[in-house]
C-alpha beads as a LAMMPS data file, in Angstrom:
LAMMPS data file: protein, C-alpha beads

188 atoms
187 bonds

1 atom types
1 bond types

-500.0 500.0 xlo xhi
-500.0 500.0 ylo yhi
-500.0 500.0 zlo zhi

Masses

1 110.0

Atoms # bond

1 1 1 254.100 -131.093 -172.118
2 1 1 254.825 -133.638 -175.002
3 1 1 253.549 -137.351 -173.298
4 1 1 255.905 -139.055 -175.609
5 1 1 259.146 -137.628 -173.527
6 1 1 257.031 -137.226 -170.093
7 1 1 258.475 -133.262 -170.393
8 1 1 261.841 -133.897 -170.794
9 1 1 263.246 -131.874 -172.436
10 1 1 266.658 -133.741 -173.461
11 1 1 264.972 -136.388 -175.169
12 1 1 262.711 -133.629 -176.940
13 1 1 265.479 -131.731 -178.098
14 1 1 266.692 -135.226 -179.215
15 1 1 263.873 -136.247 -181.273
16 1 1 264.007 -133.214 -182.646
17 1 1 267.452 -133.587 -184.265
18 1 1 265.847 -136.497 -185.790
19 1 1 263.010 -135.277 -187.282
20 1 1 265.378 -132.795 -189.051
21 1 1 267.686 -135.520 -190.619
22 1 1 270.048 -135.898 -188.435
23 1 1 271.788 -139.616 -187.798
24 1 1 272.501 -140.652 -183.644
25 1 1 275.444 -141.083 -184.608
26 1 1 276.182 -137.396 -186.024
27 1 1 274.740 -136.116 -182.338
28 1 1 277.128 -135.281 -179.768
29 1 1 275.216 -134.724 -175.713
30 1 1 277.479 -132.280 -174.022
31 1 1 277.410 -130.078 -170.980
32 1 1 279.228 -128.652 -168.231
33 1 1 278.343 -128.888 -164.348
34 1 1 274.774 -130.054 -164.057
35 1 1 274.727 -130.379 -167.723
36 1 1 277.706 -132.616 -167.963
37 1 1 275.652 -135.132 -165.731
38 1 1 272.338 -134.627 -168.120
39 1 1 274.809 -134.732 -171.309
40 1 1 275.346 -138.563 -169.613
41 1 1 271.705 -138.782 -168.972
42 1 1 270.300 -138.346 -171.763
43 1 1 272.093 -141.644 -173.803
44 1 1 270.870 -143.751 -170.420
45 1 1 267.119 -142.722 -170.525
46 1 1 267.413 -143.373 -174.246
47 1 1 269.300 -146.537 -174.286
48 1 1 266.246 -147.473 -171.207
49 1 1 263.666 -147.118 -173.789
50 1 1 265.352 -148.828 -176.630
51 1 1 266.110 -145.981 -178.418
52 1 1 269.482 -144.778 -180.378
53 1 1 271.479 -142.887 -178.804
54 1 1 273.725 -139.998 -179.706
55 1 1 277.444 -140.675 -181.215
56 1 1 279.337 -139.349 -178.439
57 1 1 279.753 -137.412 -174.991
58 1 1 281.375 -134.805 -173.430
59 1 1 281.130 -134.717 -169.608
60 1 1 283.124 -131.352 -168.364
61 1 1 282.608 -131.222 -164.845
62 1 1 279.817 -133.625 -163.829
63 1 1 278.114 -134.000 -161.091
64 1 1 277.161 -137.363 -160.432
65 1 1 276.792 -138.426 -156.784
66 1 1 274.183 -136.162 -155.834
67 1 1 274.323 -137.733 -151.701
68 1 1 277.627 -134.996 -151.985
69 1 1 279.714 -138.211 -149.799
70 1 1 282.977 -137.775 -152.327
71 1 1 286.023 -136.305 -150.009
72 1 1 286.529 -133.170 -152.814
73 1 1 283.647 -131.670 -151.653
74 1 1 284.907 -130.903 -148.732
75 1 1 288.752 -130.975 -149.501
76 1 1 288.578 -128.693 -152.677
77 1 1 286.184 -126.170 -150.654
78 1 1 289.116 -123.812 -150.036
79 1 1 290.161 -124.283 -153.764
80 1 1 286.938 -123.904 -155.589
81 1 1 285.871 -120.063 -156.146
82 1 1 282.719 -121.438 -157.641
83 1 1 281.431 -123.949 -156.202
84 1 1 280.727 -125.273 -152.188
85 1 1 278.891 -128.157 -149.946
86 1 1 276.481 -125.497 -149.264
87 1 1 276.098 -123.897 -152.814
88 1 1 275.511 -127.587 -153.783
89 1 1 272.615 -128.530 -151.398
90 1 1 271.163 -125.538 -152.312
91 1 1 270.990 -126.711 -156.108
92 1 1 270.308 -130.095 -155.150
93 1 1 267.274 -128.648 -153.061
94 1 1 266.052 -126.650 -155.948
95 1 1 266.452 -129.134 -158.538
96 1 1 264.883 -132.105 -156.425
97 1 1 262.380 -130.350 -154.299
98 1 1 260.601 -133.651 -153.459
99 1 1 261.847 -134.441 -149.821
100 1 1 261.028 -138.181 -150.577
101 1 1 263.431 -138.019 -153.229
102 1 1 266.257 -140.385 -152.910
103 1 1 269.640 -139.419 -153.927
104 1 1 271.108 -142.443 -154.310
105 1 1 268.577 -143.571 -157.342
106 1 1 270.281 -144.386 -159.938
107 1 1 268.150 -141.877 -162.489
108 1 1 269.569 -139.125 -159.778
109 1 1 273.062 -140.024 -159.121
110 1 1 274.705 -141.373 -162.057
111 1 1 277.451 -142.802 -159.476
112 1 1 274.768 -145.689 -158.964
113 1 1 273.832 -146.114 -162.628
114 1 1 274.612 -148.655 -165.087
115 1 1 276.719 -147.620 -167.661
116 1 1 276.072 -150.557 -169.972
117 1 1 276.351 -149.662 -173.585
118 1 1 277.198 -145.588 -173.106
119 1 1 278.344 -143.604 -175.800
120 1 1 282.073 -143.108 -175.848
121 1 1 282.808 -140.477 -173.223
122 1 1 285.007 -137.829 -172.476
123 1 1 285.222 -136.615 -169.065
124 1 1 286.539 -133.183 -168.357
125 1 1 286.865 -132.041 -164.576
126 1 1 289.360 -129.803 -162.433
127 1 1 291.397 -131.454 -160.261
128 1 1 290.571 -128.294 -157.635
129 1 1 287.254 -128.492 -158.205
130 1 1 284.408 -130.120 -155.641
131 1 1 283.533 -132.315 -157.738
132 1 1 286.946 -133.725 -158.855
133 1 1 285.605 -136.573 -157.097
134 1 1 282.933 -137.442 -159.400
135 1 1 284.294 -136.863 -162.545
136 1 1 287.394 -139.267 -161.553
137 1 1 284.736 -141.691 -160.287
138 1 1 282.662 -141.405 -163.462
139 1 1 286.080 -142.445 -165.762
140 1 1 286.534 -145.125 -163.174
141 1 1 283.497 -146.622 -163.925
142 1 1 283.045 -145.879 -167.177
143 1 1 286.209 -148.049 -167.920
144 1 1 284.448 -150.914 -165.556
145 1 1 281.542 -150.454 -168.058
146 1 1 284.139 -151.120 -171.321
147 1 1 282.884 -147.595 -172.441
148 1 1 285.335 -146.065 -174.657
149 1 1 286.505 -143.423 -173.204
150 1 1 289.086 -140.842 -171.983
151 1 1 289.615 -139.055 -168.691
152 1 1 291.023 -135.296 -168.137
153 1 1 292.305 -133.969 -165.314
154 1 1 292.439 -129.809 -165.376
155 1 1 295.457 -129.372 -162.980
156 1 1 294.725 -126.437 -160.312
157 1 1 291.440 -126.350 -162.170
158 1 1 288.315 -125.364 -160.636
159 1 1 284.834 -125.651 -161.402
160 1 1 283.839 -123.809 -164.546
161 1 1 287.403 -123.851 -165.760
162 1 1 285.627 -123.669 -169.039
163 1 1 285.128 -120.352 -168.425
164 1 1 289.253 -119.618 -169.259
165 1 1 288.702 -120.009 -172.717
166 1 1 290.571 -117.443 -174.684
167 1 1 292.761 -116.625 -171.534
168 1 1 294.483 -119.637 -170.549
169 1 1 296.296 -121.971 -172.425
170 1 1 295.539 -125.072 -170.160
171 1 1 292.003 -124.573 -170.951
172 1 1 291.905 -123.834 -174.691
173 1 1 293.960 -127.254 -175.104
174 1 1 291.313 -128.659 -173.141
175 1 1 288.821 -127.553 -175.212
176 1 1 290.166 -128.748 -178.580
177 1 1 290.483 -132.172 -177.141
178 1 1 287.293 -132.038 -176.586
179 1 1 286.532 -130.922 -180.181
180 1 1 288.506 -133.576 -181.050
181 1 1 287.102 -136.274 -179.496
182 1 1 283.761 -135.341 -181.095
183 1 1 285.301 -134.750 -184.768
184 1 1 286.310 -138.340 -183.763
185 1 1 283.922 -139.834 -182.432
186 1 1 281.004 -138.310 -184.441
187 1 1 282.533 -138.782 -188.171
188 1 1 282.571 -134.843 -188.652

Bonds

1 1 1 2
2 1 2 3
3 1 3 4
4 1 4 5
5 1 5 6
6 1 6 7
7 1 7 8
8 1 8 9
9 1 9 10
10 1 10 11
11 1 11 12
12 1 12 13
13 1 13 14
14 1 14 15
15 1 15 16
16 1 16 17
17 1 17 18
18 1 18 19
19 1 19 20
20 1 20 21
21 1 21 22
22 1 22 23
23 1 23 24
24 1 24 25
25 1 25 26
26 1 26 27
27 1 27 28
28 1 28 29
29 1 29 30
30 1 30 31
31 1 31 32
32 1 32 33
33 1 33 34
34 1 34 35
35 1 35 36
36 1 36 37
37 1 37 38
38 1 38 39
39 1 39 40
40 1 40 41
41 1 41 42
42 1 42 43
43 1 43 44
44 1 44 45
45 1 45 46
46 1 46 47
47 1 47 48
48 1 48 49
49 1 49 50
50 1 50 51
51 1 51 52
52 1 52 53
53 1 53 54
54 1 54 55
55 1 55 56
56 1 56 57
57 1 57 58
58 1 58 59
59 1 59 60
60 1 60 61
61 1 61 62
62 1 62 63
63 1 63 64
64 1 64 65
65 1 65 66
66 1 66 67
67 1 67 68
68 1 68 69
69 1 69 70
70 1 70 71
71 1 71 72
72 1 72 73
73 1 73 74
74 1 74 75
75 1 75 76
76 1 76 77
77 1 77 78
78 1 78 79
79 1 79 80
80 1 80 81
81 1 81 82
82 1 82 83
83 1 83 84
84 1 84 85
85 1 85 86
86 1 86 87
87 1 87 88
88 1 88 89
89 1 89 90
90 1 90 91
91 1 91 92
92 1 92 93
93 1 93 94
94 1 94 95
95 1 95 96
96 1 96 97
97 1 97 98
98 1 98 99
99 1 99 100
100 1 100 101
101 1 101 102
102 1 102 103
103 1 103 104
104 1 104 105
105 1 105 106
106 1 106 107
107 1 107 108
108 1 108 109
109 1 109 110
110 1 110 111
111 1 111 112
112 1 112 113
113 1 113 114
114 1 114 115
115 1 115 116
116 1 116 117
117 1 117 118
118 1 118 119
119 1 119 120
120 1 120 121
121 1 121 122
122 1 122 123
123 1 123 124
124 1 124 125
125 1 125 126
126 1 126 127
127 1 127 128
128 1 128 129
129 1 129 130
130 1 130 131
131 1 131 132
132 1 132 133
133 1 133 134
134 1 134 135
135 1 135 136
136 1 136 137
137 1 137 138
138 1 138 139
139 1 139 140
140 1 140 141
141 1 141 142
142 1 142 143
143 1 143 144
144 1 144 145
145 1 145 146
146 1 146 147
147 1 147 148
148 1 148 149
149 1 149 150
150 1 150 151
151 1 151 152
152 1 152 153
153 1 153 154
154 1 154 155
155 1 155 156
156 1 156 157
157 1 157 158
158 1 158 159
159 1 159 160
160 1 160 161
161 1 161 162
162 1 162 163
163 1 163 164
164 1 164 165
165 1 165 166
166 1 166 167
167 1 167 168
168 1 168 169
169 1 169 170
170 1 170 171
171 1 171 172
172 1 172 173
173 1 173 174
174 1 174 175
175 1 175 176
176 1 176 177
177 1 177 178
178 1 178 179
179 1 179 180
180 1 180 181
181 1 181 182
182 1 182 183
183 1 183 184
184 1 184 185
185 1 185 186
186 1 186 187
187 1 187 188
């Protein structure tokens, strides 16, 4: 374990960027599901410790109030094929196996975190999904934080839509915005 990032291994893979020449501003943090809340993360623990951040982010699908209290959760449940209330507390469980964990902490749930001098964003999220809650309620506050950013609705989509790349055309015009917003946002 590397002291310097306390074994994360975001800010690791960060430095390492870095060290091989590339500018914060030329590094994009994206993910999907879990990793569209750490691709959010990451720019907060850096901007915590003073650091540069990356250019830009794409959020596709986050997860960001891990107390699971949004209404999708349970609404979308018929809808989503991939995802559930109990599929969830069984990845919360294994991800935060410290029962004195709180889940509203603000380095947990990103719903309670201050957004203050993000990145610009992208958020990507199904509107069938069970967590179309959170990704709505992360462009919400992203805007309340004057973070540039953009919001995306996936109509009918559910989580993982991602995973219709190549087969449907909702998803591969999803996609390119999201290239886009990086090509954008990144100076590529």
């Amino acid at each position: 374990m590397d002291e310097e990032d306390d074994g994360d291994a975001a800010p690791r893979s960060h430095r390492w960027l870095l060290s091989q020449g590339y500018e914060p501003r030329n590094i994009g943090s994206t993910g999907h599901s879990i990793g569209g809340t750490l691709a959010v993360m990451l720019p907060l623990r850096l901007l915590a410790k003073g650091e540069a951040t990356p250019g830009a982010i794409v959020s596709v699908s986050p997860w960001t109030d891990l107390t699971l209290q949004n209404a999708a959760v349970d609404e979308n449940e018929d809808n989503d094929k991939m995802l559930s209330r109990g599929t969830l507390e069984l990845f919360r469980g294994a991800w935060l196996q410290d029962p004195a964990v709180d889940f509203t902490s603000p380095g947990i749930s990103i719903a309670n975190a201050d957004l203050t001098g993000l990145p610009p964003t992208t958020v990507h999220y199904g509107e069938y999904e069970t967590l179309a809650d959170d990704g709505a309620e992360l462009g919400r506050r992203l805007a309340d934080f004057k973070v540039t950013s953009e919001v995306h609705p996936m109509p009918e989509g559910q989580h993982s839509f991602v995973l219709g790349a190549g087969r449907v055309p909702e998803v591969d015009q999803a996609i390119q915005q999201m290239g886009q917003w990086l090509r954008e946002h990144l100076g590529a």
